[in-house]
N, CA and C atoms as an extended XYZ file, in Angstrom:
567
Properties=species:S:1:pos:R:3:atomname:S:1:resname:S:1:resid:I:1 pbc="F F F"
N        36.791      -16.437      -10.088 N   UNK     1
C        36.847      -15.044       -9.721 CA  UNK     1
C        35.900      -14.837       -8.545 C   UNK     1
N        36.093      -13.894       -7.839 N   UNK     2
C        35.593      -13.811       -6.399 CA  UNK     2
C        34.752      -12.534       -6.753 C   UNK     2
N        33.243      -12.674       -6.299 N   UNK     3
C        32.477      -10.936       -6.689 CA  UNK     3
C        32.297      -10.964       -5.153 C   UNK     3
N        32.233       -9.366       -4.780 N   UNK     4
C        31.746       -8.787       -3.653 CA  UNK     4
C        32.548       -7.023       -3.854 C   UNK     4
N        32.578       -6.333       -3.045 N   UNK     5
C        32.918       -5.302       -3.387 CA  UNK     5
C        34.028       -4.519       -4.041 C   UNK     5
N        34.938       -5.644       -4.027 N   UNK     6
C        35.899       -5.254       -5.062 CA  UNK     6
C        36.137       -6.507       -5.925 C   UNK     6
N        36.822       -6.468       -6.979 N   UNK     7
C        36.869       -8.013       -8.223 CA  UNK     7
C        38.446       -8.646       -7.951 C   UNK     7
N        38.380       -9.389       -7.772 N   UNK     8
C        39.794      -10.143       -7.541 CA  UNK     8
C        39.686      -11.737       -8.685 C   UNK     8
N        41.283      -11.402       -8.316 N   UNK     9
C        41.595      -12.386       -9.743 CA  UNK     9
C        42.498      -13.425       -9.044 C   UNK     9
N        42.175      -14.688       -8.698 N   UNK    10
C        42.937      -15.906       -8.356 CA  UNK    10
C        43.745      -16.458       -9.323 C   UNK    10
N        44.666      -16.667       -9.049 N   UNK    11
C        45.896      -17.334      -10.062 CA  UNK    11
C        45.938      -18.768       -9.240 C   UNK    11
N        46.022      -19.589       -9.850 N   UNK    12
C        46.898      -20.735       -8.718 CA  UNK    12
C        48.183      -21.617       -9.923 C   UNK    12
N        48.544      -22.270       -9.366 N   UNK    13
C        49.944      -22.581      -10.215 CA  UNK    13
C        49.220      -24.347      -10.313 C   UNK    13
N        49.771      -24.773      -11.898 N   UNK    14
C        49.514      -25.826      -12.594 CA  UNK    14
C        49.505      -26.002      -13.840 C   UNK    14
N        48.481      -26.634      -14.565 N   UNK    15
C        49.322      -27.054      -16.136 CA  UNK    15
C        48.297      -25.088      -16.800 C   UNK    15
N        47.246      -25.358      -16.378 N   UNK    16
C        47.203      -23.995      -17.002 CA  UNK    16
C        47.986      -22.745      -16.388 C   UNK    16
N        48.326      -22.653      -15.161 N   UNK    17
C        48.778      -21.019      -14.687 CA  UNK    17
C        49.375      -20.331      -15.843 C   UNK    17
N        50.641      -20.655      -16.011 N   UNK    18
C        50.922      -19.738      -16.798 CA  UNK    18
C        50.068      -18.605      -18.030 C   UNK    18
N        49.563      -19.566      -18.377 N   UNK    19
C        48.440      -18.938      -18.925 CA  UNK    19
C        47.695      -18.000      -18.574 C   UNK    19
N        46.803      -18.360      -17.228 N   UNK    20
C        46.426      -17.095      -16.590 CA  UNK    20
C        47.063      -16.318      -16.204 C   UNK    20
N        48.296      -16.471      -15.733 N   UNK    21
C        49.484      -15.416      -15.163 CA  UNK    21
C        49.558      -13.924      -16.198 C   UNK    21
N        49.563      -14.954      -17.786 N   UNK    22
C        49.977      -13.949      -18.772 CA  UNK    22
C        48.092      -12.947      -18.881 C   UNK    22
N        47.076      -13.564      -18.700 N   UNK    23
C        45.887      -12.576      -18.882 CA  UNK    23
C        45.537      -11.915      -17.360 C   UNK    23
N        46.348      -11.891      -16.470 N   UNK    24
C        46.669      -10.846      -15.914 CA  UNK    24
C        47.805       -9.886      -15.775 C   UNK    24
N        47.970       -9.582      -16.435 N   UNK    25
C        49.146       -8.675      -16.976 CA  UNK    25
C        49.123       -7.514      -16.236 C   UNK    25
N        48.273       -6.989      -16.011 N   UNK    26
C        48.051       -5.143      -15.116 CA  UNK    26
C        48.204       -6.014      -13.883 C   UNK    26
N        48.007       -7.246      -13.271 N   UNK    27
C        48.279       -6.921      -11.603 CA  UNK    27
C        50.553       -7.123      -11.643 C   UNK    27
N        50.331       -8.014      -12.708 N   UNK    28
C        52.204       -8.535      -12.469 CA  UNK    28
C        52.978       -7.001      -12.893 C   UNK    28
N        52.406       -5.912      -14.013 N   UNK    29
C        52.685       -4.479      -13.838 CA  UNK    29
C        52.927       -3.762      -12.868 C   UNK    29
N        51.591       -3.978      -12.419 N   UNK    30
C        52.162       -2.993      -10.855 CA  UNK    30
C        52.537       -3.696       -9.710 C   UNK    30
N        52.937       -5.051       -9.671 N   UNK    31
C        54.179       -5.589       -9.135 CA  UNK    31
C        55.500       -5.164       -9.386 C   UNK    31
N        56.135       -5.670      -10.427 N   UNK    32
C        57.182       -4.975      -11.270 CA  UNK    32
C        57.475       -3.569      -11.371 C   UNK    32
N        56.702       -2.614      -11.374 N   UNK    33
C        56.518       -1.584      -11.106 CA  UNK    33
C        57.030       -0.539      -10.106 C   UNK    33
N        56.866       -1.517       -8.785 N   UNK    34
C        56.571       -1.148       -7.547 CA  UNK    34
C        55.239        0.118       -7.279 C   UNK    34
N        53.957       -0.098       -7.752 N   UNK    35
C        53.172        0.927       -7.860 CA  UNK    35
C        51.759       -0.167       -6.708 C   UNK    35
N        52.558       -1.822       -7.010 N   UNK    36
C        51.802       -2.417       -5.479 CA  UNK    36
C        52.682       -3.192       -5.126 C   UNK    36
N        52.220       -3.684       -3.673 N   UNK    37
C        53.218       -4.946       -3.196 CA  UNK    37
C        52.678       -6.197       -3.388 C   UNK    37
N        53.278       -7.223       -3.069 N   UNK    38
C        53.087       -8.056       -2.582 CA  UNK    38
C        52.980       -8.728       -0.883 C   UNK    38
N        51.754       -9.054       -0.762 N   UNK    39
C        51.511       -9.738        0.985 CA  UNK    39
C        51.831      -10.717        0.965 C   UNK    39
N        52.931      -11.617        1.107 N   UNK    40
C        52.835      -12.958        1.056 CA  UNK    40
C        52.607      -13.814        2.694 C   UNK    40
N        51.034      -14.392        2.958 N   UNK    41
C        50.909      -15.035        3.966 CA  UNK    41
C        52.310      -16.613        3.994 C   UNK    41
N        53.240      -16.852        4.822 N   UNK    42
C        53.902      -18.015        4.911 CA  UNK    42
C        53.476      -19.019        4.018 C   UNK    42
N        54.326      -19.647        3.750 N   UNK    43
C        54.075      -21.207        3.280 CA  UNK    43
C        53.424      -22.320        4.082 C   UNK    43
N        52.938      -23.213        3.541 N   UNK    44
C        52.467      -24.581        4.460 CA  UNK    44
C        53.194      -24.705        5.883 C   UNK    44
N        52.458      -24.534        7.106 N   UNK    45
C        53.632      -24.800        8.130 CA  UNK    45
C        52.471      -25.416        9.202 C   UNK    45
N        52.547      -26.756        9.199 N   UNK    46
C        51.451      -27.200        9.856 CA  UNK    46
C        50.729      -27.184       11.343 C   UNK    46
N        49.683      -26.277       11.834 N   UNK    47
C        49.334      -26.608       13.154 CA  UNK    47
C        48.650      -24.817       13.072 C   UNK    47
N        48.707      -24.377       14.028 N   UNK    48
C        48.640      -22.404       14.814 CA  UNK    48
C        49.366      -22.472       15.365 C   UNK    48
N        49.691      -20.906       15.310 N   UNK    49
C        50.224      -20.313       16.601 CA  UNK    49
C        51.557      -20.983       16.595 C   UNK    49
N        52.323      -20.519       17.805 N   UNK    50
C        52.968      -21.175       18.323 CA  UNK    50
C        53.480      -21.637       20.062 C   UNK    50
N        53.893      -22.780       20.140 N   UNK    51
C        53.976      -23.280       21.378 CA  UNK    51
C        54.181      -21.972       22.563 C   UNK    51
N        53.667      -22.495       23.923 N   UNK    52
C        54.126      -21.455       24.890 CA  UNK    52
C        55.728      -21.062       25.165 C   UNK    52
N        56.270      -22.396       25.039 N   UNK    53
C        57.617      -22.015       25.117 CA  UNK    53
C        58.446      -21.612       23.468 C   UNK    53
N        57.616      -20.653       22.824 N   UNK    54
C        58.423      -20.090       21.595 CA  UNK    54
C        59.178      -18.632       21.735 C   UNK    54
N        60.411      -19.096       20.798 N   UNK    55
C        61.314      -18.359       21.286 CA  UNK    55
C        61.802      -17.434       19.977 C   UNK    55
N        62.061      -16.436       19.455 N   UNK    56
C        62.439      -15.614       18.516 CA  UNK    56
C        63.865      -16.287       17.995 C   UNK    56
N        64.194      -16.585       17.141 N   UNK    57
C        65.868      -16.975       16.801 CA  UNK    57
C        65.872      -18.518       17.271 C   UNK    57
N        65.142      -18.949       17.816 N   UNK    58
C        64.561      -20.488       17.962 CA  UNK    58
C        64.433      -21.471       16.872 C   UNK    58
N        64.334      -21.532       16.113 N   UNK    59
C        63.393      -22.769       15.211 CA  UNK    59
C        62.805      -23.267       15.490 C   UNK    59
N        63.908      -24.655       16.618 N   UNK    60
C        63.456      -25.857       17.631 CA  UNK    60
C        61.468      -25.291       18.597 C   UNK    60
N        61.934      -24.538       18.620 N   UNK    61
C        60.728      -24.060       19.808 CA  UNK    61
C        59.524      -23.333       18.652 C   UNK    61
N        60.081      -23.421       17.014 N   UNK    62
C        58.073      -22.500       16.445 CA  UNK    62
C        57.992      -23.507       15.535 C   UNK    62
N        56.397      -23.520       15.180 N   UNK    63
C        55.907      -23.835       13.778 CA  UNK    63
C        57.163      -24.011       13.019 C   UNK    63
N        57.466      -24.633       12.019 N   UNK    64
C        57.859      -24.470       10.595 CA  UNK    64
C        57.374      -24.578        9.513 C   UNK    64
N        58.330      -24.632        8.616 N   UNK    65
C        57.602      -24.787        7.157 CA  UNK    65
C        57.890      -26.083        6.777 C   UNK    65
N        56.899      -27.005        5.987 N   UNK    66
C        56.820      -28.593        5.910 CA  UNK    66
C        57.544      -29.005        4.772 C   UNK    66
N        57.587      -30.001        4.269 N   UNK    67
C        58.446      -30.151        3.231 CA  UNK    67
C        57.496      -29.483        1.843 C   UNK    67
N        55.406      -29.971        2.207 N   UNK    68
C        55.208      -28.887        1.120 CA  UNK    68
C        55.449      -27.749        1.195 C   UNK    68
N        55.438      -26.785        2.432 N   UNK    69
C        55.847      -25.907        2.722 CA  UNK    69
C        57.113      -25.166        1.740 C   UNK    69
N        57.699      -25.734        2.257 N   UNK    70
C        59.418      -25.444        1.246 CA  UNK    70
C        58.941      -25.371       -0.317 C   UNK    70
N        58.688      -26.632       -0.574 N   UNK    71
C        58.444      -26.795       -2.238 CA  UNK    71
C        57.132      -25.724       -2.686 C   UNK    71
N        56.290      -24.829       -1.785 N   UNK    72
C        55.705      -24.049       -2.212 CA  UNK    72
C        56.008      -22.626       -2.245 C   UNK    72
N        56.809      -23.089       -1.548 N   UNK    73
C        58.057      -21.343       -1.361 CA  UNK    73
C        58.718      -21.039       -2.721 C   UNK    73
N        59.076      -22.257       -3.135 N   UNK    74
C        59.638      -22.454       -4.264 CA  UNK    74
C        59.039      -22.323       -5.344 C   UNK    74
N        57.754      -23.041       -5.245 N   UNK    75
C        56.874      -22.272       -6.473 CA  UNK    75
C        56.669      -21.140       -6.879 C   UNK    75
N        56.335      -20.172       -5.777 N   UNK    76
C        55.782      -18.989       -5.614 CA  UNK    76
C        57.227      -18.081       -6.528 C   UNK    76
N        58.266      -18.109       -5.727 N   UNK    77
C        59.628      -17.345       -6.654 CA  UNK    77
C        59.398      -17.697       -8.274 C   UNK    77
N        59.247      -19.540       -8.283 N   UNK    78
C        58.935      -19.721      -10.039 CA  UNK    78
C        58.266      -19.143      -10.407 C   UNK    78
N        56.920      -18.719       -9.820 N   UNK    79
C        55.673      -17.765      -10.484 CA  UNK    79
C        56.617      -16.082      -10.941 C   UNK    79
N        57.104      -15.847       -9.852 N   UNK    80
C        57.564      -14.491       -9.424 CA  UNK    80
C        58.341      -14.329      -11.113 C   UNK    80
N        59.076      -15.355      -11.287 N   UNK    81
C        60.392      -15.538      -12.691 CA  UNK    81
C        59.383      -15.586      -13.362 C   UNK    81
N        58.192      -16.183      -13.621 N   UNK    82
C        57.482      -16.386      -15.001 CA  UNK    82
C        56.895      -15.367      -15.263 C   UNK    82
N        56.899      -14.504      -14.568 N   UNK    83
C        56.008      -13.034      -14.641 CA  UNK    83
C        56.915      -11.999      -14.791 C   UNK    83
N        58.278      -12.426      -14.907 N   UNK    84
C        59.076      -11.024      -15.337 CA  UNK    84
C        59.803      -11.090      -13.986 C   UNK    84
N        59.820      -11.025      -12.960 N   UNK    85
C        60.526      -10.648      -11.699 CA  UNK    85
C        61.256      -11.553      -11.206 C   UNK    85
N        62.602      -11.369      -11.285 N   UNK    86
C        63.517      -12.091      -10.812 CA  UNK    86
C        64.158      -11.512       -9.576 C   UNK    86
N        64.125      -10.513       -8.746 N   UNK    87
C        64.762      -10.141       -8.006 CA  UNK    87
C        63.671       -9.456       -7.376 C   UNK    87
N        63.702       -8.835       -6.102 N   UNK    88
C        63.500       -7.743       -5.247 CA  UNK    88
C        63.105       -7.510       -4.015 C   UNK    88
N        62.540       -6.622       -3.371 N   UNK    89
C        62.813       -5.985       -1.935 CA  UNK    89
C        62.179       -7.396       -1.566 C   UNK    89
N        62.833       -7.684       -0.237 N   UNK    90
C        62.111       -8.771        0.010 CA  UNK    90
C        61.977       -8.334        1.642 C   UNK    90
N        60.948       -8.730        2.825 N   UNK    91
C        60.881       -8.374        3.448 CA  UNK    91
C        60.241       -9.060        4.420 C   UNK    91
N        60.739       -9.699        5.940 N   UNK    92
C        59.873      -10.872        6.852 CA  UNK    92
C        59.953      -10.614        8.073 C   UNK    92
N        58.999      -11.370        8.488 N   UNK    93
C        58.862      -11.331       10.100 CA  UNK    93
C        59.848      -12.317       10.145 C   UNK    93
N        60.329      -12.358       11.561 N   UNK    94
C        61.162      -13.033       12.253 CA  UNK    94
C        61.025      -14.236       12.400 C   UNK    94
N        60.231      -14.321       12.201 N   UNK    95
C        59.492      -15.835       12.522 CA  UNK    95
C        60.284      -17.170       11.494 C   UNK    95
N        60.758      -18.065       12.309 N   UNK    96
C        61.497      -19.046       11.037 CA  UNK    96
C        60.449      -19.577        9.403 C   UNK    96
N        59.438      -19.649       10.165 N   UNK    97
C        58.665      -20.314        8.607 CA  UNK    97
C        58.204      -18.599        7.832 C   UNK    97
N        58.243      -17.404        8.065 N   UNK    98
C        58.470      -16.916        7.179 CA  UNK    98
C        59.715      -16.457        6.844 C   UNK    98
N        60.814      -16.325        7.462 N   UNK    99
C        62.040      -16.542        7.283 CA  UNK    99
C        62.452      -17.517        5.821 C   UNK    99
N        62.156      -18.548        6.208 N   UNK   100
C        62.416      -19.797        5.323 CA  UNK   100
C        61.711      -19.409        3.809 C   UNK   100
N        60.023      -19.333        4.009 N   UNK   101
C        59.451      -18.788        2.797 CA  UNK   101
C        60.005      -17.879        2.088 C   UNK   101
N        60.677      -16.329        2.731 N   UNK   102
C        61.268      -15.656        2.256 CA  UNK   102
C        62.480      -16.069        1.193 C   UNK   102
N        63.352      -16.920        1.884 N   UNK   103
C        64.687      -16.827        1.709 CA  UNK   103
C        64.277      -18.051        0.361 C   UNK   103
N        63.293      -18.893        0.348 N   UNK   104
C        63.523      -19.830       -0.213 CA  UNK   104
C        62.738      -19.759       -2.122 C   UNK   104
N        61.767      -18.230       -1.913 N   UNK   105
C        61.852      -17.220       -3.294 CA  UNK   105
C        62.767      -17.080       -4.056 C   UNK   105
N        63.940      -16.920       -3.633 N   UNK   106
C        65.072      -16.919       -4.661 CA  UNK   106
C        64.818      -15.595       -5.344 C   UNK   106
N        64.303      -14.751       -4.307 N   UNK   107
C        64.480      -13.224       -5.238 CA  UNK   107
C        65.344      -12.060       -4.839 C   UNK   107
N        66.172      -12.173       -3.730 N   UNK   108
C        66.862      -11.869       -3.305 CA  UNK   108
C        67.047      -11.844       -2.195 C   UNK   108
N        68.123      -10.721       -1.636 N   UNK   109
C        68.512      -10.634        0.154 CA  UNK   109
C        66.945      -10.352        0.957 C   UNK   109
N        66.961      -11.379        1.673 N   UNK   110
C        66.143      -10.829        2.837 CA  UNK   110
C        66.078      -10.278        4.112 C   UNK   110
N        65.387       -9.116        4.458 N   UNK   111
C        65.326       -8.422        5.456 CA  UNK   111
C        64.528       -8.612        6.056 C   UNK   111
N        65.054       -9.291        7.595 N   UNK   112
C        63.927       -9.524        8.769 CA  UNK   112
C        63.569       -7.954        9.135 C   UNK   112
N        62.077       -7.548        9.634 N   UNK   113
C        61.400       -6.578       10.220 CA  UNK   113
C        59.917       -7.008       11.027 C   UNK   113
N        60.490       -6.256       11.770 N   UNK   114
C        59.889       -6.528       13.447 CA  UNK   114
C        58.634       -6.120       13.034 C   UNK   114
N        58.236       -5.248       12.484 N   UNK   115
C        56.876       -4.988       11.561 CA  UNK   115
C        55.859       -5.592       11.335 C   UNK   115
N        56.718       -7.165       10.618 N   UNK   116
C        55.466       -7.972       10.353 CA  UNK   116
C        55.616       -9.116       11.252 C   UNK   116
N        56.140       -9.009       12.452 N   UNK   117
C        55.897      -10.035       13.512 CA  UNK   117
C        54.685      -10.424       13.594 C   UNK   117
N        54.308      -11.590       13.570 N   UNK   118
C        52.984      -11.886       14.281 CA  UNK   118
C        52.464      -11.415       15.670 C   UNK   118
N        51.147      -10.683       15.665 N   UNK   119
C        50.551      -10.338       17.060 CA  UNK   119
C        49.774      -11.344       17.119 C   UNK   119
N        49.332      -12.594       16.690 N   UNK   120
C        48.199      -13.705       17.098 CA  UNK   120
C        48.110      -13.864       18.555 C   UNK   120
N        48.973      -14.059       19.568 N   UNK   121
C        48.614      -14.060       21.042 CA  UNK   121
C        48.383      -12.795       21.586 C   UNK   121
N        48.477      -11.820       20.763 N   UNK   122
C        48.129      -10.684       21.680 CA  UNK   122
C        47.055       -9.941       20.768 C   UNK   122
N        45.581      -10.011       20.630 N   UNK   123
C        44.933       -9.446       20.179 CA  UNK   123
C        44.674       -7.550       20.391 C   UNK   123
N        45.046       -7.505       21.825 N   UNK   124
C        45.148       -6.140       21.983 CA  UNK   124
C        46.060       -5.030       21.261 C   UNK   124
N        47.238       -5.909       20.753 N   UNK   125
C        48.054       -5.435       20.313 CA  UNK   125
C        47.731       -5.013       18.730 C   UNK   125
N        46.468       -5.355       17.516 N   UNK   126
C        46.385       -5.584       16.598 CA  UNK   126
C        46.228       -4.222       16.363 C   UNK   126
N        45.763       -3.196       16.468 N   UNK   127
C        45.533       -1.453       16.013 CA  UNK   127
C        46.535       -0.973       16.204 C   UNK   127
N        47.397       -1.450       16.821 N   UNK   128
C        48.414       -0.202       17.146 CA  UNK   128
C        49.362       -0.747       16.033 C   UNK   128
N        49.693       -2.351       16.150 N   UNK   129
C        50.900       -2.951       15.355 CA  UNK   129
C        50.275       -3.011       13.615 C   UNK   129
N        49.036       -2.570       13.616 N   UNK   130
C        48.782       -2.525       12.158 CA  UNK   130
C        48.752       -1.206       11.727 C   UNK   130
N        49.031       -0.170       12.302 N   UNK   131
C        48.805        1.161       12.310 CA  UNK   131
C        50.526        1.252       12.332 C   UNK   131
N        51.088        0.947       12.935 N   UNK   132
C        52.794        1.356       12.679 CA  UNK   132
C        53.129        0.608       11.409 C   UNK   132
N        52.464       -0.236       10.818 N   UNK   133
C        53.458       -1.114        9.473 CA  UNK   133
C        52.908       -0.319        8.577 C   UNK   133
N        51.534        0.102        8.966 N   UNK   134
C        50.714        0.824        7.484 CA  UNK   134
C        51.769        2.468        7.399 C   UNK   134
N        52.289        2.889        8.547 N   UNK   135
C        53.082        4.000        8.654 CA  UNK   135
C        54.012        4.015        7.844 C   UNK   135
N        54.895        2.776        8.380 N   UNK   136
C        56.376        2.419        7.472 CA  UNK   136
C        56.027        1.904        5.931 C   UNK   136
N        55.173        1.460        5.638 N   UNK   137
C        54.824        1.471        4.219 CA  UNK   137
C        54.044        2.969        3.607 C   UNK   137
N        53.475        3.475        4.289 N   UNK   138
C        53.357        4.744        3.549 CA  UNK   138
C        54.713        5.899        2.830 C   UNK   138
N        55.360        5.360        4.059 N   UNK   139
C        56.986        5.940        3.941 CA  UNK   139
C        58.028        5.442        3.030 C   UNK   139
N        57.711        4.175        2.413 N   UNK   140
C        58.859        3.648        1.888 CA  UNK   140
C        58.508        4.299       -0.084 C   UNK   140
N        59.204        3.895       -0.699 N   UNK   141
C        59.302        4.053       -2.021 CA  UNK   141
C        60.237        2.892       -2.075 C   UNK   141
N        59.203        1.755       -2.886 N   UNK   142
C        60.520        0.899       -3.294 CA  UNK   142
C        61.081        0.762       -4.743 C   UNK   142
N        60.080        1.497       -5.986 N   UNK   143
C        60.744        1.594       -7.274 CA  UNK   143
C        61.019        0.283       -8.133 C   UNK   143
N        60.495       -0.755       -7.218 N   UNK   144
C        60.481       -1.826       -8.043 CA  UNK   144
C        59.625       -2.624       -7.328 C   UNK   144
N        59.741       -4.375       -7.726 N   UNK   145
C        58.928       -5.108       -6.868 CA  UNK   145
C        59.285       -5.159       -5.534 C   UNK   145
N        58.469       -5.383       -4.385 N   UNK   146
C        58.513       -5.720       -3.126 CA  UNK   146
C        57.723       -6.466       -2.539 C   UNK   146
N        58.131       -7.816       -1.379 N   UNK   147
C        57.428       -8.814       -1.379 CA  UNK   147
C        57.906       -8.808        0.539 C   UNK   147
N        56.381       -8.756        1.171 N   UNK   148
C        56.641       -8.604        2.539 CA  UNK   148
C        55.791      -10.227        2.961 C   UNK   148
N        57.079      -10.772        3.471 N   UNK   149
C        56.379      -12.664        4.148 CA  UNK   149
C        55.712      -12.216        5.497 C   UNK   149
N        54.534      -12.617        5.736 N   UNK   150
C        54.284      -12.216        7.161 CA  UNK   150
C        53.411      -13.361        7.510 C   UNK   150
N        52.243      -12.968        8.223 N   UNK   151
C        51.115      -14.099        8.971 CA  UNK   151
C        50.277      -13.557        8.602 C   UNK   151
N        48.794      -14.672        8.590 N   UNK   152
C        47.865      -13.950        8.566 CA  UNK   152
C        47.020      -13.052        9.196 C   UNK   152
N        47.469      -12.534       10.567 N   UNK   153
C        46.524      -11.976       11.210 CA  UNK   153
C        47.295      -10.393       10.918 C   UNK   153
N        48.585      -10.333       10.415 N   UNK   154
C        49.156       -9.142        9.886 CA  UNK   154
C        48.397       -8.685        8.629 C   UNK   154
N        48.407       -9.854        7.861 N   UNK   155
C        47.695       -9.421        6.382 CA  UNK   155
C        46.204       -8.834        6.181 C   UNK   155
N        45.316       -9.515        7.715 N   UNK   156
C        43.979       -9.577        7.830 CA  UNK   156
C        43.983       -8.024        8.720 C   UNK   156
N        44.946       -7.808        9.428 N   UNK   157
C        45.073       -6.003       10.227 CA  UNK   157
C        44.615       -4.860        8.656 C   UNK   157
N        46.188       -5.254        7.959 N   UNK   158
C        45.924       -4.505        7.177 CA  UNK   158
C        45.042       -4.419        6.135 C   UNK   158
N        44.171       -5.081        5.122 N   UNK   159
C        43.711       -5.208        4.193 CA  UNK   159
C        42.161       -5.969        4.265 C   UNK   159
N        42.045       -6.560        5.472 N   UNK   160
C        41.073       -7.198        5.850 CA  UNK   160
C        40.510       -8.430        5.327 C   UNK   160
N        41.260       -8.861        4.453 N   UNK   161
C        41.438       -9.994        3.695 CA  UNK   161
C        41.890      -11.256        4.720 C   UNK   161
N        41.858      -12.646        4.266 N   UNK   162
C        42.070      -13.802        5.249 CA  UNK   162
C        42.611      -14.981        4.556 C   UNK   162
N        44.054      -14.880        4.038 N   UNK   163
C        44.599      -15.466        2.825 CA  UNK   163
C        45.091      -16.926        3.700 C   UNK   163
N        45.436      -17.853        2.683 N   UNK   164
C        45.682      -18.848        3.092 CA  UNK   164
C        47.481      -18.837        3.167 C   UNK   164
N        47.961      -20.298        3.473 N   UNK   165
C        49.210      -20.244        3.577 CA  UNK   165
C        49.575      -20.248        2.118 C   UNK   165
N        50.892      -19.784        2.293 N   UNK   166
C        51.347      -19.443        0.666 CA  UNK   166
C        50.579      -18.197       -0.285 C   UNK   166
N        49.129      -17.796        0.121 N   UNK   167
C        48.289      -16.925       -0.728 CA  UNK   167
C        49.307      -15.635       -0.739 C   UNK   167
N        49.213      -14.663       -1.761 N   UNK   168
C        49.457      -13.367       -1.404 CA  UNK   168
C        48.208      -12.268       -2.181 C   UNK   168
N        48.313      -11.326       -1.278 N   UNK   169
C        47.025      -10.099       -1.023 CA  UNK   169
C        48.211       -9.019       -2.316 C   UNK   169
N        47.739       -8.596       -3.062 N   UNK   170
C        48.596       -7.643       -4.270 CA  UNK   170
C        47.656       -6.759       -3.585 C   UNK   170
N        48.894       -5.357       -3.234 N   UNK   171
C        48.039       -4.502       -2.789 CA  UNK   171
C        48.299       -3.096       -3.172 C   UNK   171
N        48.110       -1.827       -3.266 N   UNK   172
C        48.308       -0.411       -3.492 CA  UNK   172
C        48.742       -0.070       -1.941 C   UNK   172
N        49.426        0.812       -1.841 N   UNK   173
C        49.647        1.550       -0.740 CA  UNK   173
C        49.656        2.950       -1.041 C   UNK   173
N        48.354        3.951       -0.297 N   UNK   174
C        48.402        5.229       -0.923 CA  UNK   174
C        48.933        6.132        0.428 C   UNK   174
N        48.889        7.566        0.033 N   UNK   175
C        49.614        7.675        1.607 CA  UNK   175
C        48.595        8.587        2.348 C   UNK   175
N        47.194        8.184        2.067 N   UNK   176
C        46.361        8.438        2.996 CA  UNK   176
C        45.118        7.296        2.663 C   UNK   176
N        44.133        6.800        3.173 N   UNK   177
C        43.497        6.241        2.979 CA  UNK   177
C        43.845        4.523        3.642 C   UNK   177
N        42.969        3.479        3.299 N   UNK   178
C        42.988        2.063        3.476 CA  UNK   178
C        43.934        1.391        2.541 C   UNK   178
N        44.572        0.472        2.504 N   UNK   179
C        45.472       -0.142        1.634 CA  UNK   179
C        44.150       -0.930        0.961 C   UNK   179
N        44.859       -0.837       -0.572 N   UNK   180
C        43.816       -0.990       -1.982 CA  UNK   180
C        44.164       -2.439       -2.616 C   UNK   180
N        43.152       -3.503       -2.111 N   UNK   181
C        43.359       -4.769       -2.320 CA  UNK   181
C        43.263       -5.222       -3.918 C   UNK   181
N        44.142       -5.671       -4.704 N   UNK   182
C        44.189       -4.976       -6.489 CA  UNK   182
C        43.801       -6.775       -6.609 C   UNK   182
N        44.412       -7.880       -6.145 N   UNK   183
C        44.034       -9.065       -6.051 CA  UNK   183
C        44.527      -10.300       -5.433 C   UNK   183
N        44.931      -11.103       -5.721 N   UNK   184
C        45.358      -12.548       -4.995 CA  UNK   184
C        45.503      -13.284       -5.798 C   UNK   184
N        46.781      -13.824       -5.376 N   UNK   185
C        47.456      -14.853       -6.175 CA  UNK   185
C        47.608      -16.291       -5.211 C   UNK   185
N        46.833      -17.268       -5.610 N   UNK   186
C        47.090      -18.687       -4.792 CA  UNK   186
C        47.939      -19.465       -5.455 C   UNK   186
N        48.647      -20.007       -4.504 N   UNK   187
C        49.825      -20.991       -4.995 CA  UNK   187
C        49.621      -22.076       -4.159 C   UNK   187
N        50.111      -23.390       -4.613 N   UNK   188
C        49.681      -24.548       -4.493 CA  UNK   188
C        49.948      -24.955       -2.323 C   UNK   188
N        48.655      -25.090       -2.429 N   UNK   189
C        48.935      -25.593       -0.685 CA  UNK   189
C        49.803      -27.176       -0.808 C   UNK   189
């Protein structure tokens, strides 16, 4: 468990998780719920950034996701099923390795949004592009679970948190105030 100003609860997946999965019960609630989301930083995709010549709708030209990569995408949906949630909003940047992470949850249709594009080469860009996603999430009602794949410098805009690949930030979204970091779930790098 992590102390500092708020208490967070690490899960990671292995012969005990399940176990812990089940003695956190109030964060997989307000998953299920939709009363928080899920941040999911990408899966394993080895290196930064991406090349100068990267291209949107590319593959060939970004990062991907590795073969652990994949098989941790895959975990993460198993967690998602062992906790009650088999389906829901699912939601990614454009980017192929969260693309892939997304799609490879197995929790349903995924919707690319320009939202959680990565700004990593453009630092100037980080207040404004974290200030329009925190907008469109103040706005949404999703009524059930919802799981947004993005990067980390999206996850670190909003919540100020600095998750690893595969980590996700469980968060509150109120419709005034800072988004309310409830905890973190690690899944196997």
């Amino acid at each position: 468990m992590r102390i500092g100003r708020r208490r967070f609860l690490v899960l990671s997946l292995g012969a005990a998780a399940f176990g812990k999965a089940q003695a956190s019960e109030p964060l997989w609630a307000a998953l299920r719920s939709g009363k928080a989301i899920a941040l999911l930083r990408h899966a394993a995709a080895p290196g930064s950034g991406d090349s100068p010549g990267f291209r949107l709708g590319d593959c060939s030209t970004q990062r991907n996701l590795s073969a652990e990569g994949r098989a941790q995408s895959r975990a993460i949906g198993d967690l998602f099923r062992a906790n009650g949630i088999s389906s829901a909003a699912v939601y990614s940047s454009q980017w192929c390795r969260c693309l892939d992470t997304a799609r490879l949850l197995g929790l349903g249709k995924v919707v690319p949004l320009e939202l959680l594009n990565s700004f990593f080469g453009d630092s100037a860009a980080a207040k404004e592009h974290t200030a329009a996603l925190s907008a469109w999430l103040r706005g949404q009602r999703f009524g059930g679970p919802a799981v947004l794949v993005t990067h980390q410098v999206n996850i670190t805009g909003l919540t100020g948190e600095v998750p690893d690949s595969g980590e996700m930030i469980i968060a509150r979204i109120h419709e005034a105030g800072p988004v309310q970091v409830i905890g973190h779930v690690a899944t196997p790098a």
